[in-house]
Each structure stands twice: as structure tokens, then as C-alpha cells.
C-alpha positions in Angstrom: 1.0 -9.9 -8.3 -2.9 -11.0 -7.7 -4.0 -11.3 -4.8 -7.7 -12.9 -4.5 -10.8 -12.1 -1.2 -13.8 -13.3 -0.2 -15.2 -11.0 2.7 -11.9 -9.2 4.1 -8.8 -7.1 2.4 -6.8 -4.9 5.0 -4.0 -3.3 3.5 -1.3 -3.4 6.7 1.6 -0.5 6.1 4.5 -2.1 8.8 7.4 0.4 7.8 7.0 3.3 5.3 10.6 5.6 5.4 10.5 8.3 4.7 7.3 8.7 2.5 4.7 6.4 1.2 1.1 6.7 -0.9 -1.2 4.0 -1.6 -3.7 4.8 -4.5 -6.5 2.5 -5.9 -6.7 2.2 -9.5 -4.5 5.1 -10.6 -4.1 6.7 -14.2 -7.0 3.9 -15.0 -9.7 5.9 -15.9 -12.0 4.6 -13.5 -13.2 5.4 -10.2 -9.7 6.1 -7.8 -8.4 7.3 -4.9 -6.0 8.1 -2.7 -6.0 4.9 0.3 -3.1 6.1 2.2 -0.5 8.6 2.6 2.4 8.9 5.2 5.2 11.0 5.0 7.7 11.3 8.3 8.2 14.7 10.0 12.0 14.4 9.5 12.8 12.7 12.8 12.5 9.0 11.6 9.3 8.5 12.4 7.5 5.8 11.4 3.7 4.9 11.2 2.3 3.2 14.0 1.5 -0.4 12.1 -0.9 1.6 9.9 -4.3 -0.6 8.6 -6.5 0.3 6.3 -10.1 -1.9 5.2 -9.9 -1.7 1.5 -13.4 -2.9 0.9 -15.4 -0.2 0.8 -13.1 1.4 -2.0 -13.1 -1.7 -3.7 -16.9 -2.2 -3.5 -16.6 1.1 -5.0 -15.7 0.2 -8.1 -16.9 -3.7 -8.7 -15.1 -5.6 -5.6 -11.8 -5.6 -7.1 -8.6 -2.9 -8.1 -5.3 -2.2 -9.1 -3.3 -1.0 -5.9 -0.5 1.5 -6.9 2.7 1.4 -3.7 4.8 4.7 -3.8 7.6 4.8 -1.5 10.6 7.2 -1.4 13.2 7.6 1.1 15.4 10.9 0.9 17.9 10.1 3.7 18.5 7.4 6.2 17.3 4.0 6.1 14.4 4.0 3.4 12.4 0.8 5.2 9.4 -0.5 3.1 7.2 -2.6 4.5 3.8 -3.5 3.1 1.2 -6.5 3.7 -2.3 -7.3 2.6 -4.2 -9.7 4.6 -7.3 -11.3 2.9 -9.8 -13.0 4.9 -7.0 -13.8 7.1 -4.2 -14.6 5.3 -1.2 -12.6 5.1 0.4 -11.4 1.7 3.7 -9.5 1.4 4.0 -6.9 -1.0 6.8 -5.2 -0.5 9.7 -5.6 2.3 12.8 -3.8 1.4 15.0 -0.8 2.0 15.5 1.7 -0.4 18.9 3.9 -1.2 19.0 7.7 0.2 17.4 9.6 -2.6 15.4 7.1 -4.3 12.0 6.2 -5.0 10.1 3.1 -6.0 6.6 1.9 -7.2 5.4 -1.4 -6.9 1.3 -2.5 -7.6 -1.1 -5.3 -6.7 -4.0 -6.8 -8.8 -6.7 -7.4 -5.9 -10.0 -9.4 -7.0 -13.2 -10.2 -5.6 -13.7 -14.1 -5.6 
């Protein structure tokens, strides 16, 4: 998936059970970074509509970066939710629930028009 901004880029974590990291050019080589982390204290807690402005890393290293999505659920539900909005419009990444015990990655090209 590429996703394409001008001015904004908010990465917008809706739903993240039970554990979820956001990294910016992983493994690459290049300038990277952790961009989120969340991990529930057990109770099925979720994050509170988490944001996060991904410009300044991404300014960082050019204006644009390979996102890396980790999400793992160990019991319960497992809902993943995951948007980027760009200069106002919205972009789902991910939007699904994963099985008890199991883990997923998914990643997003993101480039600087």
C-alpha cells in the first residue's frame, strides 16, 4: 500500500488488542524508529484514539518511509484498528481482529508529494 502527503500525515491507532508497535523504516538500514507502542495492562484496555504527527520522523529521513504495523493479541478479542490521515483524508490500514495467540504485521509505503 502507498499512501501519498502534502503538508499533514497523522497516523490514528482506533483499536490496538492486546499489543501494538509502529516503527518507521525498520530493518532498512536507514534512519528508524520506534513511532508507537501500546500494550494493554491485561484488563482490555484499549488506547484512547491514539494520534501521532508522522512528519517530523518523516522529515527525518527525506519526507517519506516505510511504516512497519505489529499487532498481537494473546487472549480475548484481538481488535486492530489503524488509519492514516493525509492532509485530511482518511486511509485505512488495517481493521481486523486477530485469533487468541496470534500476531500480525502489516506495512505502509508513505511519500512526500
Amino acid at each position: 500500500m502507498m499512501i501519498k502527503y502534502q503538508n499533514k500525515c497523522i497516523l490514528s491507532v482506533k483499536k490496538a488488542d492486546n499489543l501494538m508497535n509502529v516503527y518507521l523504516n525498520a530493518d532498512s538500514g536507514e534512519a528508524n524508529g520506534t513511532l508507537f507502542g501500546y500494550s494493554t495492562n491485561g484488563l482490555g484496555a484499549a488506547p484512547p484514539n491514539a494520534t501521532v504527527d508522522l512528519v517530523p520522523a518523516l522529515q527525518g529521513v527525506g519526507g517519506s518511509g516505510k511504516l512497519s504495523i505489529i499487532g498481537a493479541n494473546f487472549s480475548g478479542g484481538g481488535s486492530m484498528e489503524v488509519e492514516i490521515v493525509t492532509d485530511g483524508t482518511s486511509h485505512q490500514v488495517v481493521n481486523e481482529n486477530l485469533g487468541v495467540f496470534t500476531s500480525k504485521m502489516w506495512s505502509v509505503d508513505i511519500q512526500k508529494n
